[in-house]
C-alpha positions as CSV (number, residue, x, y, z in Angstrom):
1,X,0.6,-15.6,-20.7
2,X,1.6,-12.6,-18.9
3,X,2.6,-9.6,-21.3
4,X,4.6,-6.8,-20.5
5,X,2.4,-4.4,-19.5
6,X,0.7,-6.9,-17.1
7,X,4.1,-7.9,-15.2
8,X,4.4,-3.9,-15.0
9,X,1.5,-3.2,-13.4
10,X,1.9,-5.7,-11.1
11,X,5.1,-4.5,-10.3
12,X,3.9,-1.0,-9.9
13,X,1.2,-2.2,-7.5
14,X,3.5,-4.1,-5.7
15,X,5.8,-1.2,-5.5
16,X,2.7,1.4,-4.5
17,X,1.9,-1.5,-1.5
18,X,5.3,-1.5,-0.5
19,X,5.7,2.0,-0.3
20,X,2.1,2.5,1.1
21,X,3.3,0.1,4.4
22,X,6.5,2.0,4.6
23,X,4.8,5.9,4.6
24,X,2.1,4.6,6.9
25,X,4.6,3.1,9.4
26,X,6.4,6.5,9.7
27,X,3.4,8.1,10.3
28,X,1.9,5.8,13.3
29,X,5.3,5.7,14.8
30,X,5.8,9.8,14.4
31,X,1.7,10.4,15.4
32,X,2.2,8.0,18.2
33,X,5.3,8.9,19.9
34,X,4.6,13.0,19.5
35,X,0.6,12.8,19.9
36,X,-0.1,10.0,21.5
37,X,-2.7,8.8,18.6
38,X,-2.5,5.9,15.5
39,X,-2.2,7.3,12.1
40,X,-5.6,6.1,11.7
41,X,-6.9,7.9,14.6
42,X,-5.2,11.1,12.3
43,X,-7.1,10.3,9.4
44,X,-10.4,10.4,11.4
45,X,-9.7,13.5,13.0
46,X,-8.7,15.0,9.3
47,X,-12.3,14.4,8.3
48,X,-14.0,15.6,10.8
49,X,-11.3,18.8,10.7
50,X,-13.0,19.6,7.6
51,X,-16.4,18.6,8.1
52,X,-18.5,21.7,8.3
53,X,-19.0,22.3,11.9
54,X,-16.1,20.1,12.4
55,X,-18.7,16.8,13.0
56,X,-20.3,14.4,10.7
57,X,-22.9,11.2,10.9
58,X,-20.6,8.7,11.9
59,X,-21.9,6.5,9.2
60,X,-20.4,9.1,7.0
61,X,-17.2,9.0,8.6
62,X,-17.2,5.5,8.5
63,X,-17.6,5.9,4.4
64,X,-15.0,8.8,4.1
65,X,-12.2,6.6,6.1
66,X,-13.0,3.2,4.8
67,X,-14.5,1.6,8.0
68,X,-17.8,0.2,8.9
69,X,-20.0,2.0,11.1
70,X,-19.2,-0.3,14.3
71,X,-15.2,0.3,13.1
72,X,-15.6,4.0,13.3
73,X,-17.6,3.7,16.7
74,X,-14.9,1.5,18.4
75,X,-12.3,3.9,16.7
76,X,-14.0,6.7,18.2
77,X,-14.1,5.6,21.8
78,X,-10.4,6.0,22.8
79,X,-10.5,9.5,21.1
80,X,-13.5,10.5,23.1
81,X,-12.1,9.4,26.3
82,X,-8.9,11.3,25.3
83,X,-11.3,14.5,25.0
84,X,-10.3,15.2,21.4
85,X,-13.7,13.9,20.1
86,X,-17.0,14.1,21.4
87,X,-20.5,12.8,20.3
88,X,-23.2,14.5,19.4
89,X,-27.3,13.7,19.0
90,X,-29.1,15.2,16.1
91,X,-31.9,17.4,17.8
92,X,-34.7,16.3,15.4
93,X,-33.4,12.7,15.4
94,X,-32.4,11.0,18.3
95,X,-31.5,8.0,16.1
96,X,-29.1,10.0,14.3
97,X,-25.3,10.0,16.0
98,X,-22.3,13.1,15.2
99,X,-18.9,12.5,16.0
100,X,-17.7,16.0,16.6
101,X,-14.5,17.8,17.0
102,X,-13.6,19.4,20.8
103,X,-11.5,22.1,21.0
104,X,-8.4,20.3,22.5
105,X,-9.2,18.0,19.2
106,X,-8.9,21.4,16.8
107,X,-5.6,22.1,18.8
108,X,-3.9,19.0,18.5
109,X,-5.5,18.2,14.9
110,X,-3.3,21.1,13.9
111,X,-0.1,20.0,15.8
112,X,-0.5,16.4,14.2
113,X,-1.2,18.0,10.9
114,X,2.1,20.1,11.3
115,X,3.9,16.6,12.0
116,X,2.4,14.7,9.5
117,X,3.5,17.0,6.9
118,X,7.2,17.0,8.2
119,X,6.8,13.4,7.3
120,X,5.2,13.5,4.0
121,X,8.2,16.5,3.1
122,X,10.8,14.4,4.7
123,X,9.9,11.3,3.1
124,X,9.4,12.4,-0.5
125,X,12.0,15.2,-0.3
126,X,14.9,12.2,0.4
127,X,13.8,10.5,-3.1
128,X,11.8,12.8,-5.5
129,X,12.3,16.2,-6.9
130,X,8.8,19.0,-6.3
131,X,8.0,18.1,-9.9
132,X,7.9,14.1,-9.4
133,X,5.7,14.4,-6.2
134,X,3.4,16.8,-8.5
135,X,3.0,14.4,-10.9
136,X,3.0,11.0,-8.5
137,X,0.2,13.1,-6.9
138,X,-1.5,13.5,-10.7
139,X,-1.2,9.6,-11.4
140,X,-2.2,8.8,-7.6
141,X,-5.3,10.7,-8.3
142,X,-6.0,9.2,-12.0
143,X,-6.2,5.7,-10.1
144,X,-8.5,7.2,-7.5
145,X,-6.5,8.6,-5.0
146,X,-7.9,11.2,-2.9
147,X,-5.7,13.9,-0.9
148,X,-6.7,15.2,2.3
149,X,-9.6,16.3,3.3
150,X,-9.9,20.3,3.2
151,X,-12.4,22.3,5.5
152,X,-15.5,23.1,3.7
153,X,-16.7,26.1,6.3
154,X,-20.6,26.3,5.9
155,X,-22.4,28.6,8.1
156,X,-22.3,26.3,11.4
157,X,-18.3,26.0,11.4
């Protein structure tokens, strides 16, 4: 027999699905019709934005968005051809592959980023006051949320 809290939680986590769809939809429609590229595409380039260097192993990217390493590849490939990533080979080990950041893909990371966040203030702005975001950002994290991805500059960036 369900109790209370149960039927809540499963309402909340219907809710947080619900919502999830809804943001993400804005954001691929936005992304798509100003830059051209999927929100997913976005999320890639946001990791390797703050990669040091601006690349990583893309078995590492495939970990940081969520993908297998054959989803990152075939995610990759449209972005390369679109000159905003390119790969790299490790110098020691050939067997070793980097998906790197060009410098068209620094540019228009930063215009996507600009539009993404339009979204993100337009979105909660309509519903939420600053101190509800804070703290739906506090409970997002308790549950294992991550935020975006900041630069880490080491001394290859």
């Amino acid at each position: 027999m369900s109790t209370d809290r149960t039927q809540d939680a499963l309402d909340t986590a219907l809710r947080l699905a619900r919502a999830h769809a809804a943001l993400t939809k804005r954001l691929d429609s936005v992304l798509a019709h100003r830059h051209g590229v999927s929100y997913a595409d976005f999320q890639v380039l946001l990791h390797l934005g703050a990669a040091p260097g601006t690349r990583m192993r893309r078995v590492d990217l495939a970990e940081a968005v969520g993908l297998t390493a054959s989803g990152v590849t075939r995610g990759l490939g449209p972005l390369e051809r679109i000159g905003l990533v390119e790969r790299e080979k490790d110098p020691r080990d050939a067997r070793i592959a980097y998906a790197a950041l060009t410098a068209t893909g620094r540019e228009r990371l930063a215009e996507m980023t600009l539009s993404a966040e339009e979204v993100a203030t337009d979105w909660f702005t309509a519903g939420c006051t600053e101190s509800e975001v804070a703290t739906l950002s506090r409970l997002l994290t308790a549950v294992g949320g991550r935020g975006r991805p900041r630069a880490t500059r080491g001394p290859d960036a």
